[in-house]
Backbone of each chain as ProteinMPNN parsed JSONL, in Angstrom:
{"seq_chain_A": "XXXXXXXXXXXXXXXXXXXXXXXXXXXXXXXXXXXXXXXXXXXXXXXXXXXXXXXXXXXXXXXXXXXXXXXXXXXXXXXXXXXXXXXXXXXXXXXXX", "coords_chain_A": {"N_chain_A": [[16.437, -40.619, 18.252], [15.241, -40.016, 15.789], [12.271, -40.192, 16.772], [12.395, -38.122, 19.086], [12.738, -35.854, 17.017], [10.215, -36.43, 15.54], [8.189, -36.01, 17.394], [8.797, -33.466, 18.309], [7.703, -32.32, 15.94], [4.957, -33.379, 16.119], [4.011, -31.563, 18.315], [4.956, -28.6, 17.4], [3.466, -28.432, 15.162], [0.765, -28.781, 15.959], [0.372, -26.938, 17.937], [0.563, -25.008, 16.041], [-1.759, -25.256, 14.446], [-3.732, -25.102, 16.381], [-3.309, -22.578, 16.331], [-4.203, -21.438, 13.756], [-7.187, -22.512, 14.221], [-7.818, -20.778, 16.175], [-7.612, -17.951, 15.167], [-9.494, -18.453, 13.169], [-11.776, -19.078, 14.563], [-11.875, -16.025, 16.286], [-11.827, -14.489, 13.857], [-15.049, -15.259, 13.169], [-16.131, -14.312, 15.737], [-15.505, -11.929, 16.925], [-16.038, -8.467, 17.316], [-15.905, -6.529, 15.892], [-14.176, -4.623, 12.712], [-11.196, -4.085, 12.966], [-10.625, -5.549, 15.91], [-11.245, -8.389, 14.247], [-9.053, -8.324, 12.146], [-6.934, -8.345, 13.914], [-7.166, -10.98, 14.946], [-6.998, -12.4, 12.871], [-4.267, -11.997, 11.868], [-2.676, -13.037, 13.73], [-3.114, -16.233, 13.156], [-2.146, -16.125, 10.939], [0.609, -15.448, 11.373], [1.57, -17.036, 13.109], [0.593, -18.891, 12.962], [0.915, -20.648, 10.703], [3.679, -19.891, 10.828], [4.19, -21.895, 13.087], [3.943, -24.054, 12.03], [5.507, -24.216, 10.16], [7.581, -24.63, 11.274], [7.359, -26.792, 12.595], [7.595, -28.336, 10.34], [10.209, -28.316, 9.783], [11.39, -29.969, 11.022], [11.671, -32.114, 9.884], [12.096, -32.157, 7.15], [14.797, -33.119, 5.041], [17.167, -31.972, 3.464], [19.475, -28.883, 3.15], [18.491, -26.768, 1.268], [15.726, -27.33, 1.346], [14.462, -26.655, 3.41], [15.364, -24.008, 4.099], [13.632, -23.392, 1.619], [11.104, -23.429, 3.07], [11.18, -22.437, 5.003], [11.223, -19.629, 3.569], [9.16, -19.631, 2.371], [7.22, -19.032, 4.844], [8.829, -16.566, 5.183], [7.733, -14.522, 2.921], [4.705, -14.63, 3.175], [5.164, -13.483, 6.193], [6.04, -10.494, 5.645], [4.242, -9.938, 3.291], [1.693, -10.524, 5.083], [1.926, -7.917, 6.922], [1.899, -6.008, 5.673], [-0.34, -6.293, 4.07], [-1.992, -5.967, 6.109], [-2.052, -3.259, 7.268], [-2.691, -2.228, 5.075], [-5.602, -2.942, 4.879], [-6.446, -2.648, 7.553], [-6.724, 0.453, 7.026], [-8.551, 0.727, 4.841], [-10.946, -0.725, 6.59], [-11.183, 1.516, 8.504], [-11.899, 3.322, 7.543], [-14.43, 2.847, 6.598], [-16.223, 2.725, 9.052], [-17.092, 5.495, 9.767], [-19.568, 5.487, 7.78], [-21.403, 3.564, 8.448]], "CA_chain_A": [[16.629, -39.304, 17.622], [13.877, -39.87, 15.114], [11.414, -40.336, 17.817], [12.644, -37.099, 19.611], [12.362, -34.925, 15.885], [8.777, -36.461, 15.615], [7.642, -35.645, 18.795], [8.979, -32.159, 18.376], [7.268, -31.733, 14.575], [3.55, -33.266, 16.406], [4.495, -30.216, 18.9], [4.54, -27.455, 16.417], [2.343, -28.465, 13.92], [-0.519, -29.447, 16.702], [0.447, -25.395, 18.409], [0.267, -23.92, 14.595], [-3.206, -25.862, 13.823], [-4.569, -24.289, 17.054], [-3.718, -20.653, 16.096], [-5.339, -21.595, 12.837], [-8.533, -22.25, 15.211], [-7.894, -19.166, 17.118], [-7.908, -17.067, 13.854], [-10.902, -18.538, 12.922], [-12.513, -18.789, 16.158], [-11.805, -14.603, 16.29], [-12.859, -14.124, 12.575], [-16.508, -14.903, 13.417], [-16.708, -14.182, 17.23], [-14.805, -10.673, 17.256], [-17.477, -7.889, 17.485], [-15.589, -5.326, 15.026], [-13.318, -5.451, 11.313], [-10.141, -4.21, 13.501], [-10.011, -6.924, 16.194], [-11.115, -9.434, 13.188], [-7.813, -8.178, 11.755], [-5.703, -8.698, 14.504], [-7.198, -12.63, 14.887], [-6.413, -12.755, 11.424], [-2.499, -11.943, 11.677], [-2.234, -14.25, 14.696], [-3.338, -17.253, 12.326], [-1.202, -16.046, 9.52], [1.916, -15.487, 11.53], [1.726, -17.675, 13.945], [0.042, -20.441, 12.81], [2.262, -20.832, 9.46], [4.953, -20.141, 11.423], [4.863, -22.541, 13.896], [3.462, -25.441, 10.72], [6.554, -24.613, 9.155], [8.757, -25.279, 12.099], [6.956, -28.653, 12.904], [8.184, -29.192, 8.846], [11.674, -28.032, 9.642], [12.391, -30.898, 12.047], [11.406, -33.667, 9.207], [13.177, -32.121, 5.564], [15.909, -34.042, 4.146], [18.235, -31.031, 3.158], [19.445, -27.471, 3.571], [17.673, -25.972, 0.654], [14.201, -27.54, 1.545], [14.393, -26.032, 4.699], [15.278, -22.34, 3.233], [12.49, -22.916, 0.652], [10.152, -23.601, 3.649], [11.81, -20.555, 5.959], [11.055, -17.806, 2.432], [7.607, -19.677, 2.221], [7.224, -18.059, 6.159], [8.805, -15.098, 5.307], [6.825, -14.493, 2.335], [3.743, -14.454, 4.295], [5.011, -12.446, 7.096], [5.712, -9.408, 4.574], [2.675, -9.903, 2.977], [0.791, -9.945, 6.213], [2.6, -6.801, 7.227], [1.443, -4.828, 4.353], [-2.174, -6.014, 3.58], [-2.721, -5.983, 7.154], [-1.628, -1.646, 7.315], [-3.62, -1.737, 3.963], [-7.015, -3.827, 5.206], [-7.098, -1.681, 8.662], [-6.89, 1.538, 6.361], [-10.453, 0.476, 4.136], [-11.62, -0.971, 7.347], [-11.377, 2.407, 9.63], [-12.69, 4.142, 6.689], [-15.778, 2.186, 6.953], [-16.571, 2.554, 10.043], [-18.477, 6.52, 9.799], [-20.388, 5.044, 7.111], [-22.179, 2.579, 9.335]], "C_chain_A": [[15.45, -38.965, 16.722], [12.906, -39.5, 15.817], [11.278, -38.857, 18.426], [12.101, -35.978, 18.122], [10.681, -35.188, 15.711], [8.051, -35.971, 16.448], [7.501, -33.808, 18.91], [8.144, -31.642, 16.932], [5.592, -32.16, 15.263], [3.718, -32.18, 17.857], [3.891, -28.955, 18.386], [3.769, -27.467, 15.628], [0.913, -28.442, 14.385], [-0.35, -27.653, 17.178], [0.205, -24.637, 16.892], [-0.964, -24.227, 14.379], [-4.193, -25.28, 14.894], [-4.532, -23.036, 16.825], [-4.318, -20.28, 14.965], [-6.755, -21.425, 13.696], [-8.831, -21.234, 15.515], [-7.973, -17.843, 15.902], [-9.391, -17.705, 13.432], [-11.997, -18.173, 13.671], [-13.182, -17.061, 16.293], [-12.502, -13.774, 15.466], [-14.104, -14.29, 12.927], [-16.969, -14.298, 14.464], [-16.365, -12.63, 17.323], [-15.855, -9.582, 16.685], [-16.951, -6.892, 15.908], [-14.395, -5.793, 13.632], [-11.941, -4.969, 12.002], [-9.788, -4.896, 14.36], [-10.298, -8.022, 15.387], [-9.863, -9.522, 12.664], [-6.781, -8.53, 12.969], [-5.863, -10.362, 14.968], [-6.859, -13.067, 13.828], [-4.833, -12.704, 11.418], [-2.176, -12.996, 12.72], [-2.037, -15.577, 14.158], [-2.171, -17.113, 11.097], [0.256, -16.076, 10.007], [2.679, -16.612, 12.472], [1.354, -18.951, 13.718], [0.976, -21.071, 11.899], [3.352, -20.786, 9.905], [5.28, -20.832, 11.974], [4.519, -24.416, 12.798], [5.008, -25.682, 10.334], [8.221, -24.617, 10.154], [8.828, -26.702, 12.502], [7.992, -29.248, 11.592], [9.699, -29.354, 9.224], [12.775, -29.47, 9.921], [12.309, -32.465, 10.544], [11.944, -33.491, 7.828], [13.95, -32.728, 6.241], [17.169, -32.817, 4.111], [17.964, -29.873, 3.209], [18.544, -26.301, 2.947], [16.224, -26.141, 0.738], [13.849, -27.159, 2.757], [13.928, -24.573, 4.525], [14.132, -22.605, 2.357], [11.059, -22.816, 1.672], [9.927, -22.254, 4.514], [10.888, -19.644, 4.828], [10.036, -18.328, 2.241], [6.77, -18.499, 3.538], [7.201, -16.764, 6.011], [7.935, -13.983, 4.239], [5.616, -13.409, 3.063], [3.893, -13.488, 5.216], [5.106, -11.187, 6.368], [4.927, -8.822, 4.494], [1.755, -9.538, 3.764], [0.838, -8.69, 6.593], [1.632, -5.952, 6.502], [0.207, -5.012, 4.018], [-2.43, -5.81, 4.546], [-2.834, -4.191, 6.949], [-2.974, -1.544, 5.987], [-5.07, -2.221, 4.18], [-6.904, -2.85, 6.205], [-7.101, -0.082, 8.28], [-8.168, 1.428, 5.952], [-10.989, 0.191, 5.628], [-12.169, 0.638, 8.76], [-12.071, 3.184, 8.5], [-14.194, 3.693, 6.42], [-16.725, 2.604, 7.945], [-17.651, 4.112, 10.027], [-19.036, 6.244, 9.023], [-22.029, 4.405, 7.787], [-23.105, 3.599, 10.025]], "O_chain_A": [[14.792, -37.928, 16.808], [12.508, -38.36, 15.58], [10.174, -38.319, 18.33], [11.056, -35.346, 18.277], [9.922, -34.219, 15.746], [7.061, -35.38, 16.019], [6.592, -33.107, 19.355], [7.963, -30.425, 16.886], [4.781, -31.277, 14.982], [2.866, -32.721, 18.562], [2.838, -28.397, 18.693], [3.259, -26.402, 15.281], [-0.026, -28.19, 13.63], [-1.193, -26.996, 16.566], [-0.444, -23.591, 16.88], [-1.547, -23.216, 13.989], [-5.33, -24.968, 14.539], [-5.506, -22.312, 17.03], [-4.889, -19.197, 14.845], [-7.32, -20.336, 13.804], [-9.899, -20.675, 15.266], [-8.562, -16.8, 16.187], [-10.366, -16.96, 13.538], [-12.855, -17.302, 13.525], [-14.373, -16.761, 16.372], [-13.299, -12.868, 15.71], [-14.576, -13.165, 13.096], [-18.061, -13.732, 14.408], [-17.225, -12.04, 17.977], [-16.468, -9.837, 15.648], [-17.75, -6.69, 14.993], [-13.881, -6.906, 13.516], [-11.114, -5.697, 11.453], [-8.623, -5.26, 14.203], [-9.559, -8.953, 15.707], [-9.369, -10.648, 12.612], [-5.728, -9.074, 12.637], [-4.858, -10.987, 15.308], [-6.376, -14.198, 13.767], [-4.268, -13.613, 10.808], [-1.324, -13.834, 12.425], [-1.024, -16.195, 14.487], [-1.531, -18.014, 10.553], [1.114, -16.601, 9.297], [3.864, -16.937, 12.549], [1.803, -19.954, 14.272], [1.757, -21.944, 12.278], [4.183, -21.594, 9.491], [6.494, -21.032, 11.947], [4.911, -25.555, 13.051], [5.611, -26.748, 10.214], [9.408, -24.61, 9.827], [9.76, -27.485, 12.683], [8.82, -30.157, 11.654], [10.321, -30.392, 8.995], [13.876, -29.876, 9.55], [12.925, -33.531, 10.542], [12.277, -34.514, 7.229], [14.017, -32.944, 7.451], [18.105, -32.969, 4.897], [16.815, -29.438, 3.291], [18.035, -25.338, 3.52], [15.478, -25.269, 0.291], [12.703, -27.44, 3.107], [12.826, -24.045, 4.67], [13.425, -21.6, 2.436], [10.05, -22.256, 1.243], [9.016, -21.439, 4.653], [9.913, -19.012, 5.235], [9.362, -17.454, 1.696], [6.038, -17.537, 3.309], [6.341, -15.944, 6.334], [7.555, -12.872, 4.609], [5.56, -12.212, 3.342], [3.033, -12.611, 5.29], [4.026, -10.6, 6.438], [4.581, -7.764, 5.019], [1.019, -8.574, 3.552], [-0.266, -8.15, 6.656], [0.684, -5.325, 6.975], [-0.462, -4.043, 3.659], [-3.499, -5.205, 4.473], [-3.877, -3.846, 6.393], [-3.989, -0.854, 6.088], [-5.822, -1.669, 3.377], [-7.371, -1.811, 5.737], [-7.462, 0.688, 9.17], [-9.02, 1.998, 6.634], [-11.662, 1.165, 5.966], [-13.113, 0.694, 9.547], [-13.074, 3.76, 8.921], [-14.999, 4.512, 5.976], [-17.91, 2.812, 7.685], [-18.855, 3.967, 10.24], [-19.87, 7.133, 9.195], [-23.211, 4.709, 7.626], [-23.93, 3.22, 10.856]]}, "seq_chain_B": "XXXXXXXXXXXXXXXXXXXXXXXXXXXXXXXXXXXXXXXXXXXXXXXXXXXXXXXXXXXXXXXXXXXXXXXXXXXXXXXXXXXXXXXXX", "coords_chain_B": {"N_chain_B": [[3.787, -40.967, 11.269], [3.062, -39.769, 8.466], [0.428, -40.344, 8.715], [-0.399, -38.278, 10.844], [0.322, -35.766, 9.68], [-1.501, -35.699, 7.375], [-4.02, -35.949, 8.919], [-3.526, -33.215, 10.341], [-3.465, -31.48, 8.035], [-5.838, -31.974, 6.604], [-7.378, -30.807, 9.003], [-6.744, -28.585, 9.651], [-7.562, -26.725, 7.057], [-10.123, -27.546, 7.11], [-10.914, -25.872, 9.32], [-10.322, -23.539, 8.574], [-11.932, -23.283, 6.193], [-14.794, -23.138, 7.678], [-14.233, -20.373, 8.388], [-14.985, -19.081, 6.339], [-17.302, -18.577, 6.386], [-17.597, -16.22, 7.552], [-17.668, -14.578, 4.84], [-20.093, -14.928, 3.781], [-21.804, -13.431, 6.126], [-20.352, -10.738, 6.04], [-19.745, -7.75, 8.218], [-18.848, -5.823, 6.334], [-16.685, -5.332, 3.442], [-14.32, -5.148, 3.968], [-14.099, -7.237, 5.877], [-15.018, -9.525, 4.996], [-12.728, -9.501, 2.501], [-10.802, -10.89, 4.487], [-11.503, -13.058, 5.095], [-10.918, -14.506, 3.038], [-8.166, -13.784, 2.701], [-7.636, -14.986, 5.169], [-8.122, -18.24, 4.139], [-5.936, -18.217, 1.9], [-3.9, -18.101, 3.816], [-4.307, -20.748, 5.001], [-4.446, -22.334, 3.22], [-1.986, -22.453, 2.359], [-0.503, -23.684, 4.375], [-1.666, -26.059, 4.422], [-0.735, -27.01, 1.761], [2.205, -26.977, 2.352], [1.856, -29.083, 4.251], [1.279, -31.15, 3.513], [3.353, -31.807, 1.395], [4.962, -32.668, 2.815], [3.57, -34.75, 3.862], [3.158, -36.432, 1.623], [5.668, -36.644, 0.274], [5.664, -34.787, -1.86], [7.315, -32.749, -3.447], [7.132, -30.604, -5.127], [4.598, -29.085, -3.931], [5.633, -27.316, -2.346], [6.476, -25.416, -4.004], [3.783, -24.485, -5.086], [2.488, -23.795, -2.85], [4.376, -21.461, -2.376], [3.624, -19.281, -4.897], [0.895, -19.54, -4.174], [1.289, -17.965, -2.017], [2.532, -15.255, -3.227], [-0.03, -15.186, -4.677], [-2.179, -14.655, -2.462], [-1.476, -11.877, -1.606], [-1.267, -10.243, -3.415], [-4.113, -10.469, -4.284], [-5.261, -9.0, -1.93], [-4.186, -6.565, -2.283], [-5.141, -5.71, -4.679], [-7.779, -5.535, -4.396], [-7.974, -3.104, -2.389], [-6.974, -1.484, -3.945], [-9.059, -0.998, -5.532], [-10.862, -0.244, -3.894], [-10.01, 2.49, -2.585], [-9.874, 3.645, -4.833], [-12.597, 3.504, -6.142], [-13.873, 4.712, -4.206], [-12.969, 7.636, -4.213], [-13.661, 8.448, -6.421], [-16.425, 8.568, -5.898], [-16.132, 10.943, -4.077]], "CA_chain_B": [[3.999, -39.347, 11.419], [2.325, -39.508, 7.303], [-0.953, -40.302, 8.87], [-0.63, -37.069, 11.403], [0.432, -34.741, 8.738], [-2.332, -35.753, 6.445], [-4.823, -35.227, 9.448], [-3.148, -31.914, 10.246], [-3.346, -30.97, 6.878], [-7.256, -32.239, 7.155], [-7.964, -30.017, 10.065], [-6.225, -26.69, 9.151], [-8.757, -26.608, 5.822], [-11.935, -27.598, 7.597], [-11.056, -24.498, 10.15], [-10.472, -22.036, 7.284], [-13.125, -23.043, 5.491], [-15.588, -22.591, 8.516], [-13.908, -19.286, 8.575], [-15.401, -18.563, 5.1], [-19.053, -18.521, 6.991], [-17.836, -14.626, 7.64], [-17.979, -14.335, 3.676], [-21.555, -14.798, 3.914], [-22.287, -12.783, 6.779], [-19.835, -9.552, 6.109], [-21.035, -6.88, 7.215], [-18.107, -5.017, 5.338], [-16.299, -5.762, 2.511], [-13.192, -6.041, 4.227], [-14.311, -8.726, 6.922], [-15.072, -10.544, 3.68], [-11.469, -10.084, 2.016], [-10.057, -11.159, 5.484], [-11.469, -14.666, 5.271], [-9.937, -14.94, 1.712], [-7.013, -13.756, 3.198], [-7.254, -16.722, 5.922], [-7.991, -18.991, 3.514], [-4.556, -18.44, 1.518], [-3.05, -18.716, 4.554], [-4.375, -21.864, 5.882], [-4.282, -23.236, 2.119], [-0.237, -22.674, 2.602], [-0.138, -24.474, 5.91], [-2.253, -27.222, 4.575], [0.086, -27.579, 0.842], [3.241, -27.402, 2.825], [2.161, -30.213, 5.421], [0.985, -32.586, 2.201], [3.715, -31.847, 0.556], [5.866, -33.39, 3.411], [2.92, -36.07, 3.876], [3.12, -37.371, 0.385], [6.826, -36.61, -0.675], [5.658, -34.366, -3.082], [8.509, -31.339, -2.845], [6.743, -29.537, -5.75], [3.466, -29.111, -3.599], [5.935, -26.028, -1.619], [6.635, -24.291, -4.8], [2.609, -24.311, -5.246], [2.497, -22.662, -1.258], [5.032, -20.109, -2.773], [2.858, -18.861, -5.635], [-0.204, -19.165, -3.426], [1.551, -16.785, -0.927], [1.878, -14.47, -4.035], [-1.043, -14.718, -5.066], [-2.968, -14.064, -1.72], [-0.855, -10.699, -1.087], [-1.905, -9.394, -4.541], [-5.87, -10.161, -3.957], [-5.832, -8.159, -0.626], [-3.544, -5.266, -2.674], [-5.832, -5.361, -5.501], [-9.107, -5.46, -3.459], [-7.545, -2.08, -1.364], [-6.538, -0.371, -4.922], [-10.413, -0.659, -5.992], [-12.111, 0.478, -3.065], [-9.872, 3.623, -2.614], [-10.646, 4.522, -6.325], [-14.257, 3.832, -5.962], [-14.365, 5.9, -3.147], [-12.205, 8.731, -4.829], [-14.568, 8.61, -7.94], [-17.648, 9.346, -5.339], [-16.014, 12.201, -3.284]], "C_chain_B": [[3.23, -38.864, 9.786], [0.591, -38.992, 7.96], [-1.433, -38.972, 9.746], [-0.403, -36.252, 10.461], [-0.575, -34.708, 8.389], [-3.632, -35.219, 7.715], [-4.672, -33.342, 9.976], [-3.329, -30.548, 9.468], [-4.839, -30.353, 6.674], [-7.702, -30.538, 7.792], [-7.538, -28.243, 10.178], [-7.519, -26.38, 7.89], [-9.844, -26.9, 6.297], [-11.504, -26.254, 8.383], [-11.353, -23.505, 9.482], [-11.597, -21.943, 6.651], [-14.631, -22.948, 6.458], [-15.45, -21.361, 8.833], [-14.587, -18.583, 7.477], [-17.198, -18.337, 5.572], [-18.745, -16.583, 6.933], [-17.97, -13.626, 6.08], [-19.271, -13.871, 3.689], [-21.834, -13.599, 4.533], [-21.556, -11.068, 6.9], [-19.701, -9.315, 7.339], [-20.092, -6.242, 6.108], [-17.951, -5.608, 4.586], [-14.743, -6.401, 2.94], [-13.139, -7.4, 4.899], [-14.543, -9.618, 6.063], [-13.701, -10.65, 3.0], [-10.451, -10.843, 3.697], [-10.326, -12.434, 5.585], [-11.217, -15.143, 3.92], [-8.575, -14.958, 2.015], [-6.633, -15.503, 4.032], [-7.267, -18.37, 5.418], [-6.612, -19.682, 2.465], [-4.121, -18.762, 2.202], [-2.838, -20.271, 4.971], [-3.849, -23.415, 4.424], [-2.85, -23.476, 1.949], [0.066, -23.329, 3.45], [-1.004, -25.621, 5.279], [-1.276, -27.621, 2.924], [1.597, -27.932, 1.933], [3.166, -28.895, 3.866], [1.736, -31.612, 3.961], [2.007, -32.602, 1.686], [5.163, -32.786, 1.019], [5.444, -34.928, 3.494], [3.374, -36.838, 2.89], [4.16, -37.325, -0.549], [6.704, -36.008, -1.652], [6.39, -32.512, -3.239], [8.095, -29.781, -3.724], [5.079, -28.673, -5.194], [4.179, -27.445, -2.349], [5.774, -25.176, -2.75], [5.155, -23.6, -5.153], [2.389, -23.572, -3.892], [3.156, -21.357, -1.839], [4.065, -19.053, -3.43], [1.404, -18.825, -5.154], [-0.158, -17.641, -2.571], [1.645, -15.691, -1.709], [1.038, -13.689, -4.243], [-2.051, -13.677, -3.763], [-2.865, -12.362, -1.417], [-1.646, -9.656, -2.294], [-3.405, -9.287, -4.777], [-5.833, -9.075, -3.031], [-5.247, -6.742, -1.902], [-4.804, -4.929, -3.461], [-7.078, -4.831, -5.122], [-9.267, -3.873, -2.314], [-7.572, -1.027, -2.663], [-8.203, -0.303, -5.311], [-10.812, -0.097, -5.266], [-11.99, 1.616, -3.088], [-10.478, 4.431, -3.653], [-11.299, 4.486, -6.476], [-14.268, 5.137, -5.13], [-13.853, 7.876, -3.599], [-12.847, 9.102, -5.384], [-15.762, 9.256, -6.72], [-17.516, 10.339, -4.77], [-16.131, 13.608, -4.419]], "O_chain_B": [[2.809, -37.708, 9.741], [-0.1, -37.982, 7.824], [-2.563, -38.52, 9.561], [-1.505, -35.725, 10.315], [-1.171, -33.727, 8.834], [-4.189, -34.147, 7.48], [-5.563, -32.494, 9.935], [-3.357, -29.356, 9.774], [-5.196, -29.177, 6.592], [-8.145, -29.536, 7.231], [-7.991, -27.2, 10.649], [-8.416, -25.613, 8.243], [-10.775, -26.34, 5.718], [-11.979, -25.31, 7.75], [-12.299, -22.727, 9.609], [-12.242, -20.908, 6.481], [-15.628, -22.652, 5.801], [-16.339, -20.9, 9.549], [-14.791, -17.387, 7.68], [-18.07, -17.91, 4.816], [-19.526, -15.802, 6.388], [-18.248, -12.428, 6.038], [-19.594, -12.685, 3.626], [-22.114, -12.639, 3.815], [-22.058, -10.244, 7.665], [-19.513, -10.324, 8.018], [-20.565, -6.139, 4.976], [-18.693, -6.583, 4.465], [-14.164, -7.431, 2.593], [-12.427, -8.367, 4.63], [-14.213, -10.748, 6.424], [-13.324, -11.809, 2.829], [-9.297, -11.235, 3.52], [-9.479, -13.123, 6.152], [-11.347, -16.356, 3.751], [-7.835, -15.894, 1.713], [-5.95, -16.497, 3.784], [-6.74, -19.351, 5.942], [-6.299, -20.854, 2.255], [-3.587, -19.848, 1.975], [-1.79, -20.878, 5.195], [-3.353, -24.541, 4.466], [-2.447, -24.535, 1.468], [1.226, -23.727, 3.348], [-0.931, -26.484, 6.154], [-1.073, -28.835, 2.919], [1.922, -29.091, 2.189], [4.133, -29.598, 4.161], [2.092, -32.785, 3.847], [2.059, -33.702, 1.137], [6.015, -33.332, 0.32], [6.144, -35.932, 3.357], [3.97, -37.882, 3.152], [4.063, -37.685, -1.722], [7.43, -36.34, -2.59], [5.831, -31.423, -3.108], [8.363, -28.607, -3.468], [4.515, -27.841, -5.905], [3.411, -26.713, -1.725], [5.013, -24.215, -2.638], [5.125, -22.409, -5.465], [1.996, -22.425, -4.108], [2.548, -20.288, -1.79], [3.685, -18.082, -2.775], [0.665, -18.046, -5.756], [-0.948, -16.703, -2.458], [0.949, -14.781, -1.258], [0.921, -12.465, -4.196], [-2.485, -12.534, -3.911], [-3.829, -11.67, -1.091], [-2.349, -8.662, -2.111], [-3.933, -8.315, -5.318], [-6.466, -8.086, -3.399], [-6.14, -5.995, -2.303], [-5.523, -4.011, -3.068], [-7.427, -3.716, -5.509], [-10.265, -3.577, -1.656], [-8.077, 0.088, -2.536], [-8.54, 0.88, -5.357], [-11.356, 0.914, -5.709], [-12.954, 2.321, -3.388], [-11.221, 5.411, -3.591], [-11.593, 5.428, -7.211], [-14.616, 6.278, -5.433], [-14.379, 8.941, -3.276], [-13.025, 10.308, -5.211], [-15.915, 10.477, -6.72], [-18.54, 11.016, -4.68], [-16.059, 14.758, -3.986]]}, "name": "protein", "num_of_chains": 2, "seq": "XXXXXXXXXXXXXXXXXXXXXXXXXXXXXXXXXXXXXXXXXXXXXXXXXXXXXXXXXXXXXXXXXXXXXXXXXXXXXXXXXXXXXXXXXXXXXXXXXXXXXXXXXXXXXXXXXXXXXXXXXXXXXXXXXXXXXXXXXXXXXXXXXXXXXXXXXXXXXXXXXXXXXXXXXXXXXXXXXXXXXXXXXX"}
């Protein structure tokens, strides 16, 4: 059973650490500041999200779980809203150039 | 499963912080708050996996207040530019 929960936490945590990559990866390689932004939310929602499912399988109790979940949701929010607010300055940029 | 966390942990923070190369190179200002941005993030994915590594349960509540914080840089960083830009029109 252990064995099986481990297996499943180097799973998610090894799939979240690559969409870290892939957000990075995007951040330098992506020609413009609106697909930079959308490699950026991939990493933030996806990557954290799937970190903090790897965690899920290895807490101890119910509330260290939920504190790990509203760490997630947090974040997704957050992302939500700076993202709408970052591709606002960023399109406003752009006739400048 | 300590010793994978801790490399996990490792390898999320070397990514991000190779992500901070677009600091340097802009060209905007935002493509520069966007690898601050990724940096909170990755700095939350790399406290939460230590914090499982090394039993240390107060190392989430520090992810919490990171996640915070990062939301209120990007806000803050959005409320200046507009009002720069306001002030020059």
């Amino acid at each position: 059973m252990t064995l099986a929960l481990d297996g499943l936490t180097v799973l998610a945590v090894c799939a979240g650490a690559f969409f870290f990559l892939a957000g990075t990866v995007g951040l330098l390689r992506f020609p413009d500041a609106l697909s930079r932004l959308h490699a950026l939310t991939k990493a933030d929602n996806l990557g954290l999200g799937l970190v903090v499912l790897g965690l899920l399988f290895q807490v101890g109790g119910v509330l260290a779980a939920l504190k790990l979940i509203s760490v997630w949701l947090l974040t997704l929010l957050a992302g939500a809203t700076v993202t709408q607010l970052l591709a606002r300055v960023a399109r406003a940029d752009v006739p400048h150039d | 499963m300590v010793d994978f966390l801790l490399a996990a942990a490792g390898f999320v923070l070397v990514t991000v912080a190779v992500g901070l190369v677009r600091i340097l190179s802009g060209p905007g200002d935002a493509d520069r708050i966007m690898a601050a941005q990724l940096l909170g993030t990755g700095g939350i994915a790399a406290l939460l996996l230590l914090a499982q590594a090394m039993s240390v349960p107060a190392a989430i509540d520090v992810g919490l207040v990171l996640a915070l914080l990062a939301a209120f840089v990007s806000v803050a960083f959005v409320k200046g530019v507009t009002r720069s830009q306001a002030g020059e029109a």
